[in-house]
C-alpha positions in Angstrom: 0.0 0.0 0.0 2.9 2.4 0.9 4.2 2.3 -2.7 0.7 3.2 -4.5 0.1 5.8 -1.9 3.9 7.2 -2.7 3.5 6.7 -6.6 0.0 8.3 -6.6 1.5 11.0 -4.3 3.9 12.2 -7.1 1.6 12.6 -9.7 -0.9 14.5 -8.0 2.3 16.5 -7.1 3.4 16.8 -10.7 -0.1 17.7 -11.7 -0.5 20.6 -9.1 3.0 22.6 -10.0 1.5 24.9 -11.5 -1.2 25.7 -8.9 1.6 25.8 -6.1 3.3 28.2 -8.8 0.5 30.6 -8.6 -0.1 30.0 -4.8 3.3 30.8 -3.9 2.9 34.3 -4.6 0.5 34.9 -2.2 1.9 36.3 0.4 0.5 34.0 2.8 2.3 31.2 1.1 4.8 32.8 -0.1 8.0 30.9 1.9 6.0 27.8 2.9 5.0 26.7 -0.6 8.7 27.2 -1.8 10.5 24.8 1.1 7.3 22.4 1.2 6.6 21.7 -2.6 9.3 23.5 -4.7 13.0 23.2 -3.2 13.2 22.1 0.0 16.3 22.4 1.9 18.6 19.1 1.6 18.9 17.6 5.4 19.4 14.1 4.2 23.1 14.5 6.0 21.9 15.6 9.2 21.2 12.9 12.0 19.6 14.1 15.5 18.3 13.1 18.6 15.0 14.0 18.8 13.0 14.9 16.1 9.9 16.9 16.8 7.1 18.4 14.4 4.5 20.5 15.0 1.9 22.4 12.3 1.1 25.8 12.7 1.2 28.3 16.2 -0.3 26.7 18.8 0.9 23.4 18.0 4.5 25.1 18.1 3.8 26.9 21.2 3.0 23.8 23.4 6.4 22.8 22.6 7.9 24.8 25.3 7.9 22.9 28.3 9.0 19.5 26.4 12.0 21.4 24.9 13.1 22.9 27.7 12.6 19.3 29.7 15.2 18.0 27.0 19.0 18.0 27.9 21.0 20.2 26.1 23.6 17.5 24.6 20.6 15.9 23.0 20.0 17.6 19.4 16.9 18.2 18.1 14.9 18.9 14.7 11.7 20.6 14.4 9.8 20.7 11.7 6.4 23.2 10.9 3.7 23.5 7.8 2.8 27.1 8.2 4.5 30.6 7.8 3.1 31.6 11.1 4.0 28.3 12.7 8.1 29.1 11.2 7.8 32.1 12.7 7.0 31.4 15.8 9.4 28.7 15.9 11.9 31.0 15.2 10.8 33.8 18.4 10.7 30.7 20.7 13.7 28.7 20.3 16.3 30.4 17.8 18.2 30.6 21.1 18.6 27.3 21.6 22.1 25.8 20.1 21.2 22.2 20.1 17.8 22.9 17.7 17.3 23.4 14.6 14.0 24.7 12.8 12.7 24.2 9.5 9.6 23.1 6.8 8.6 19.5 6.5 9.0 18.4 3.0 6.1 17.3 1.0 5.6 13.6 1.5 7.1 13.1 -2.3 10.2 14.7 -1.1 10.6 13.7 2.3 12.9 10.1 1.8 14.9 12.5 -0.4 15.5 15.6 1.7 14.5 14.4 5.6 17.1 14.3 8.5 17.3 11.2 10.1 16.7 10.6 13.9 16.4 8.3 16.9 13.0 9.5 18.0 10.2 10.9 16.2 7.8 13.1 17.4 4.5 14.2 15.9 2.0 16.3 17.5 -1.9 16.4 17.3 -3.5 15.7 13.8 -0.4 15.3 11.8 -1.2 12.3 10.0 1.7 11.9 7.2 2.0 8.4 5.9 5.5 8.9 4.4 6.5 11.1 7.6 6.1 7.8 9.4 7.4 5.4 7.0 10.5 6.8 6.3 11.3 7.1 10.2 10.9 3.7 10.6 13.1 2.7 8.1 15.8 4.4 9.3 15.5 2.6 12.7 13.3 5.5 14.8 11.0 5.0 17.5 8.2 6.8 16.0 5.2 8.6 18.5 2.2 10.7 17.7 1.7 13.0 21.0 -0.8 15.1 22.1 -2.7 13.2 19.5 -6.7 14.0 19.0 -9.6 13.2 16.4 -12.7 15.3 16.7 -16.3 14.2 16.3 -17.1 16.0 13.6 -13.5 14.1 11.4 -14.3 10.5 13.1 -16.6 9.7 10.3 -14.1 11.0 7.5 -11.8 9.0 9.3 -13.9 5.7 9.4 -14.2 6.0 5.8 -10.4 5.3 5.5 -9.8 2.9 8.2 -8.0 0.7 6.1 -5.6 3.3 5.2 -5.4 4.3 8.8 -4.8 0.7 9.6 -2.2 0.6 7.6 -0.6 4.2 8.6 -0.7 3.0 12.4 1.6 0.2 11.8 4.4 2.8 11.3 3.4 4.3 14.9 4.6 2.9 18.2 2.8 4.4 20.1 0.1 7.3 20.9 -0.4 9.8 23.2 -4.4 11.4 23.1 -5.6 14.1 25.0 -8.7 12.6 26.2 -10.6 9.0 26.8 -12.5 10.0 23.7 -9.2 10.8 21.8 -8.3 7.3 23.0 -11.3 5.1 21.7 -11.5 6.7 17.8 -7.7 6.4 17.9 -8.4 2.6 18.5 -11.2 2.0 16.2 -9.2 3.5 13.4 -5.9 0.8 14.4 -3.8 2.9 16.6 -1.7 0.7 19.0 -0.3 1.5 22.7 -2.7 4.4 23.2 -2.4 5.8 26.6 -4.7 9.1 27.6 -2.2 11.9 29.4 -4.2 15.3 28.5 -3.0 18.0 26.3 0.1 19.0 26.3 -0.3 23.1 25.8 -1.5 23.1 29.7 2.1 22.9 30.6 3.1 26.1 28.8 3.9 28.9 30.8 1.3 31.5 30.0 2.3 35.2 30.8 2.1 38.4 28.4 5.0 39.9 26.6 3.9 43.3 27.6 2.6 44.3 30.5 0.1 47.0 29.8 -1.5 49.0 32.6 -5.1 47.6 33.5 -7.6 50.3 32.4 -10.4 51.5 34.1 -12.4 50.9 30.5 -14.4 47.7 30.6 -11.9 45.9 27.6 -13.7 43.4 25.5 -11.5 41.1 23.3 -12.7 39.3 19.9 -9.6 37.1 19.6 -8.3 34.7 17.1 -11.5 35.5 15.1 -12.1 34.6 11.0 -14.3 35.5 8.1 -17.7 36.3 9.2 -17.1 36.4 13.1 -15.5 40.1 13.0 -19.1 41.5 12.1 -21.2 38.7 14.0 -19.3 40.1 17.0 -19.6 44.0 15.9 -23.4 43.4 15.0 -24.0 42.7 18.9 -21.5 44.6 20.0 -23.3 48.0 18.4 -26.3 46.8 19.7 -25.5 45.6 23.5 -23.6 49.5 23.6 -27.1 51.0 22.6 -28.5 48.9 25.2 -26.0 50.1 27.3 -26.5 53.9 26.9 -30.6 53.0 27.4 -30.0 51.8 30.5 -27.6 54.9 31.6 -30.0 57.2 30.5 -33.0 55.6 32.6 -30.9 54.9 35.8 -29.5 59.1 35.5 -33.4 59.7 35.1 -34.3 57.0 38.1 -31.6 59.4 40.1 -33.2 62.7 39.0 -36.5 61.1 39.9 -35.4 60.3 43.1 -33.7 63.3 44.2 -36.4 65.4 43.5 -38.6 63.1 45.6 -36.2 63.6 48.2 -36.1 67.5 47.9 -39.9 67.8 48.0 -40.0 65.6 51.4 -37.1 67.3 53.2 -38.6 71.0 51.9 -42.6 69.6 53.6 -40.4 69.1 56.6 -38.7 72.0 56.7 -42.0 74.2 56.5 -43.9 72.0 59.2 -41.4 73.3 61.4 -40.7 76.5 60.4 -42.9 78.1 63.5 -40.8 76.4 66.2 -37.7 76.5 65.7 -35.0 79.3 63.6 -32.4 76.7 64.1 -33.7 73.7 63.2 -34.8 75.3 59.5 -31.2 76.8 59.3 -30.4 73.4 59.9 -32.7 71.9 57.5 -31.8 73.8 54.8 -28.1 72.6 55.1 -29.0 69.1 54.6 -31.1 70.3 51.8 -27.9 72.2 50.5 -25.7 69.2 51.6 -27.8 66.5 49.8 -26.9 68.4 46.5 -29.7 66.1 45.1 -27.9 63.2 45.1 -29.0 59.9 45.8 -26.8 56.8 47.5 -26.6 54.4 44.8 -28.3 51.7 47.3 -31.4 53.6 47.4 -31.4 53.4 43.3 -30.8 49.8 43.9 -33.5 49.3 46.4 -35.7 50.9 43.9 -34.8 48.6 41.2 -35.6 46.0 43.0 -38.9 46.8 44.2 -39.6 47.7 40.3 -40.1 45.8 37.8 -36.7 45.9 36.0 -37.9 45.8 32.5 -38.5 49.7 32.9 -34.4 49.4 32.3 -34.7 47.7 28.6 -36.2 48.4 25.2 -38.8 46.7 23.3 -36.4 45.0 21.6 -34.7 43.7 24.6 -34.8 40.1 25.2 -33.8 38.2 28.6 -31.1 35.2 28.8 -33.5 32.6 29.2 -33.6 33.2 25.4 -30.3 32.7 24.9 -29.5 29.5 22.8 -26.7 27.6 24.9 -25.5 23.7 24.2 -26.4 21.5 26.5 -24.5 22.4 29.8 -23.8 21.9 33.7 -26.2 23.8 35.1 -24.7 26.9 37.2 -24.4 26.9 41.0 -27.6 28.2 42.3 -26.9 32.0 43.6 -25.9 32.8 40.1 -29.2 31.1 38.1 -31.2 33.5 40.8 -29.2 36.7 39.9 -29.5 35.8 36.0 -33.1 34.7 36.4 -33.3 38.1 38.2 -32.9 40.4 35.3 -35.1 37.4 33.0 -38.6 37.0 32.1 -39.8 39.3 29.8 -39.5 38.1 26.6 -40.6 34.4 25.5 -39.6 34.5 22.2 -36.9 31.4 22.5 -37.6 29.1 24.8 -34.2 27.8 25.8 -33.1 28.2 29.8 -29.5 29.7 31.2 -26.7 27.2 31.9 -23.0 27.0 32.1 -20.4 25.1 31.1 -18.0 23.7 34.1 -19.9 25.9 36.8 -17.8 26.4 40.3 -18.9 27.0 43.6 -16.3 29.7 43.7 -16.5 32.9 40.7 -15.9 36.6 40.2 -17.8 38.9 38.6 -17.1 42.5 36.6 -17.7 45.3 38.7 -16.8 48.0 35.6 -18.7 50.7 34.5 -20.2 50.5 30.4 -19.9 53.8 30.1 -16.6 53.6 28.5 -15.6 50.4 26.8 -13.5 49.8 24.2 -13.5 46.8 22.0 -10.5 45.3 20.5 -10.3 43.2 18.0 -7.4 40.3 16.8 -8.3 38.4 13.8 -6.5 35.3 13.2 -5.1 35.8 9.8 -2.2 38.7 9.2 -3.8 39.1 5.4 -7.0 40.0 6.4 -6.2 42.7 8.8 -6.7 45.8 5.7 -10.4 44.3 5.5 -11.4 43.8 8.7 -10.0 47.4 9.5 -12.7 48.6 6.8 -15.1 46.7 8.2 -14.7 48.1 11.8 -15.0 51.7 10.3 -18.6 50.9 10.0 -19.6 50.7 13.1 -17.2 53.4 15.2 -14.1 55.5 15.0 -11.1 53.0 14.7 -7.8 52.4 15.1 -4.9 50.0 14.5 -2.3 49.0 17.2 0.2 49.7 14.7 -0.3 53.7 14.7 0.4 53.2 18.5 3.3 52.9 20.6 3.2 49.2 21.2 5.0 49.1 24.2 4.3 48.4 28.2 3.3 52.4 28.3 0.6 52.1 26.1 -2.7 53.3 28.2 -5.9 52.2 26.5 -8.0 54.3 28.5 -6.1 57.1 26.7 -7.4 55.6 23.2 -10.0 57.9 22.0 -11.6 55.1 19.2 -14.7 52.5 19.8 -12.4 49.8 18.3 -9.3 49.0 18.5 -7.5 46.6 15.4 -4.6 44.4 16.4 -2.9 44.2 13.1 0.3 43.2 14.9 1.5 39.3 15.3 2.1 38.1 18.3 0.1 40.4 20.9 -3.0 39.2 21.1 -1.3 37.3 24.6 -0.7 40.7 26.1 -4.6 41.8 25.3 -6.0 38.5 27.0 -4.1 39.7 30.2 -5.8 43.0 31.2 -9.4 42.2 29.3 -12.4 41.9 31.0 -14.7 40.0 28.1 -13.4 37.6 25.5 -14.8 36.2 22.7 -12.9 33.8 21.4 -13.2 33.3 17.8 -13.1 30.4 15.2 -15.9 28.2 16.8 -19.2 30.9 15.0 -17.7 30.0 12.2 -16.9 26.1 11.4 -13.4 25.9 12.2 -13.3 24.0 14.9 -12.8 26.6 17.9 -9.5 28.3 19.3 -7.3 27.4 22.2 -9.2 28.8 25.5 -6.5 27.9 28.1 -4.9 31.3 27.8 -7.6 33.5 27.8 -9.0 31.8 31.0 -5.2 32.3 33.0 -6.5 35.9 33.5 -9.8 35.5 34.6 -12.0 36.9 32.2 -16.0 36.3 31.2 -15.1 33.8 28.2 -17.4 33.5 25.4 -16.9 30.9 22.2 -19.9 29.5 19.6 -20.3 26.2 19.5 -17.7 24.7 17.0 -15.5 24.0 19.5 -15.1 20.1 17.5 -11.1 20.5 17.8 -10.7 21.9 21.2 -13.4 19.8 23.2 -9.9 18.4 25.4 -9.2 21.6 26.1 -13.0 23.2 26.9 -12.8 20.6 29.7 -9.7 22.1 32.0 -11.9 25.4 32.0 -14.6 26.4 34.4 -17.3 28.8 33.8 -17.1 29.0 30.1 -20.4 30.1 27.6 -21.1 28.7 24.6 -23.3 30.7 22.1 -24.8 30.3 18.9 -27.0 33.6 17.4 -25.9 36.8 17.3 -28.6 37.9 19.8 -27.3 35.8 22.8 -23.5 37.5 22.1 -25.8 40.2 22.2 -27.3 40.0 25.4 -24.3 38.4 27.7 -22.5 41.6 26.7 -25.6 43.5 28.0 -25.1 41.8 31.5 -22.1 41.3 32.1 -22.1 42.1 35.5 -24.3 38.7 35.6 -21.7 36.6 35.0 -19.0 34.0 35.7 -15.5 34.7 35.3 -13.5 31.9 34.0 -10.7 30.0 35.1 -8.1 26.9 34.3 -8.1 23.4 36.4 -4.5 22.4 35.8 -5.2 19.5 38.2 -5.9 16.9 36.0 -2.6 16.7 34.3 0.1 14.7 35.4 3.9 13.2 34.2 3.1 14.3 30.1 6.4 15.2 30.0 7.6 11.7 31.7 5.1 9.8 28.9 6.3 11.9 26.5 10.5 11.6 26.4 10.1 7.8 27.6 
């Protein structure tokens, strides 16, 4: 089977030259293409260690821990698909003597142009046939790590299980991120499977710039793709109008009040005019003294006894509306203060849950009244359109026209939106946020890596194509999941209603010790 699948391999790769001509001078695949499928560097001299590959950033990023867990007089190769994947590669561990970074060949190229090695590597989903073969025919123990096969591929896979069969005779052994993980590794002929978690949990997770916590509430739209930059402006513009409603009753609620208050001190002040010149000088001090302000517990106690839809527009919904997968149900305080601020609208019948609920939460105590959204889509070539696209709905501006450093002060940013077009920062933007919406999983893509977001403590908010990070969803408490543009629409309306999110690290243990053994 290997030499059909090889044979077949080079004359699809004949056959698509001229595509991967054209392709290569995009500028997205402009250096990949080249040392993938053109000319690929010669390593066929070079023998290492260890030899470790890794697609694109995150898989890249995980990496850290294990390579610093390696000793130094061991040498290793590591080997990336992606531009962005090099790159990072590159910023991580160009500093270490005993590694060396480059592209994986094409399959058709690889017994022609790979390194050889005494361990091989492979991490997650990177399923390459020759990859395999040719490591075991130079004597390698071969091991796919941090290996996992979401629900929505199992039934692609199935379809080739005799392929897979046959690819899994090259592999040793497997390490999966979950039980799950495990059992469609197994059905598809995987050997020696063994469940340790995934591997990015291990990875320190601290911002490269420390930027001064602003007052502003700070709402992040991270790792986002085509279509989720204006499914999260679309609710965005509308929970801010929502916002400013609500402002504009509570400031009337207050004038209300106060003038309540001034008309009862001013009857008391004339019912005892007649008895006592002192007591009415003294009277009209507190009159003078109360400046017609009102405590903001007496606007609260107010609220409470009214009904609070007098705080929403027609067109306000509640979060019982609010189209959720199925979920843990929350701890029971929070379900009364969401149910709290519910039942008005009936429109979708679907009930308020969370994912991973603790006993144990924060909530956001900021002020709406300025906010600033920022927004970090996941592709560097899309960054021109998406900054068009932002000019639609508010004065923006790109972190690139700023001074990127840790003095930067976004409560100083006078813009409704803020554009990352900058690689590499979205790290230090997760770190003082108070809201993020983590992108890829509106649209299906399979969902973005939530561990980092969640280190700082934020509300986090995803859709619900989370297929390829399900492993990860499960180290992280008090997480939403959303659907519609309408339930983005009103979380961001209540914030203050919910569940700040956090990591469980405690159900990892030895990867490292699976990993190098």
């Amino acid at each position: 089977m290997t030499f059909i699948y090889y044979t077949l391999l080079c004359f699809l790769h004949v056959l698509a030259l001229p595509l991967l001509c054209v392709l290569s001078l995009r500028e997205k695949y402009k250096k990949s293409i080249p040392l993938r499928f053109l000319i690929p560097k010669n390593h066929s001299k070079e023998s290492y260690d260890i030899w470790l590959h890794a697609c694109s950033v995150g898989e890249v990023q995980s990496l850290q821990t294990l390579i610093e867990s390696i000793p130094k007089t061991q040498s290793i190769f590591l080997s990336v698909i992606t531009q962005t994947g090099y790159k990072q590669a590159q910023d991580l561990y160009a500093k270490y003597e005993n590694l060396s970074i480059d592209y994986l060949p094409f399959e058709t190229f690889i017994p022609l142009f790979a390194p050889t090695c005494k361990k091989l590597f492979v991490f997650e989903a990177e399923l390459w046939l020759m990859l395999f073969v040719y490591a075991k025919h130079k004597g390698a123990t071969t091991k796919l790590v941090n290996a996992r096969i979401s629900t929505r591929s199992t039934k692609r896979y199935q379809k080739l299980r005799i392929f897979y069969k046959h690819f899994f005779s090259f592999v040793d052994s497997v390490l999966s991120q979950s039980d799950e993980d495990t059992e469609r590794l197994k059905s598809l002929g995987a050997k020696n499977v063994k469940t340790i978690g995934n591997l990015k949990l291990l990875n320190p997770i601290k911002p490269k710039i420390a930027y001064k916590k602003p007052e502003s509430l700070i709402i992040v739209a991270a790792s986002t793709h085509t279509n989720e930059e204006e499914f999260v402006l679309n609710a965005w513009s509308k929970a801010k109008a929502l916002w400013e409603s609500d402002s504009e009753v509570l400031e009337n609620m207050e004038s209300k009040l106060c003038h309540i208050k001034q008309s009862e001190m001013s009857k008391n002040t004339e019912s005892k005019k007649d008895f006592s010149p002192f007591l009415e000088t003294q009277n009209e001090k507190n009159i003078d003294s109360s400046n017609c302000c009102i405590e903001r517990s007496e606007i609260s106690s107010m609220e409470s006894q009214q009904d609070f839809s007098c705080l929403r527009t027609q067109n306000d919904k509640n979060l019982d509306s609010i189209k959720f997968a199925p979920l843990h149900p929350a701890p029971t305080q929070m379900v009364e203060n969401l149910d709290s601020i519910n039942n008005h609208n009936k429109e979708y019948e679907c009930k308020t849950h969370l994912h991973n609920a603790t006993k144990d939460y924060t909530t956001i105590k900021k002020d709406s009244k300025k906010n600033l959204l920022v927004i970090v889509p996941r592709h560097p070539e899309r960054f021109q359109s998406v900054f068009q696209l932002c000019k639609q709905y508010g004065k923006t501006m790109c972190l690139s026209e700023l001074q990127n450093d840790s003095t930067l002060d976004l409560d100083l940013i006078h813009a409704d939106i803020l554009l990352v077009d900058t690689m590499g920062s979205l790290i230090n933007f997760y770190a003082i946020s108070d809201i993020v919406i983590l992108g890829g999983a509106f649209a299906k893509v399979g969902g973005h890596n939530p561990l980092e977001p969640a280190t700082f403590a934020n509300v986090l908010i995803s859709g619900t194509e989370i297929f390829n990070q399900k492993a990860l969803f499960a180290y992280i408490q008090n997480y939403y999941l959303i659907d519609n543009s309408h339930s983005l629409q009103m979380l961001l309306h209540h914030y203050k209603q919910l569940m700040t999110s956090s990591v469980n690290k405690d159900l990892c243990h030895n990867m490292i010790e699976s990993i190098l053994e």
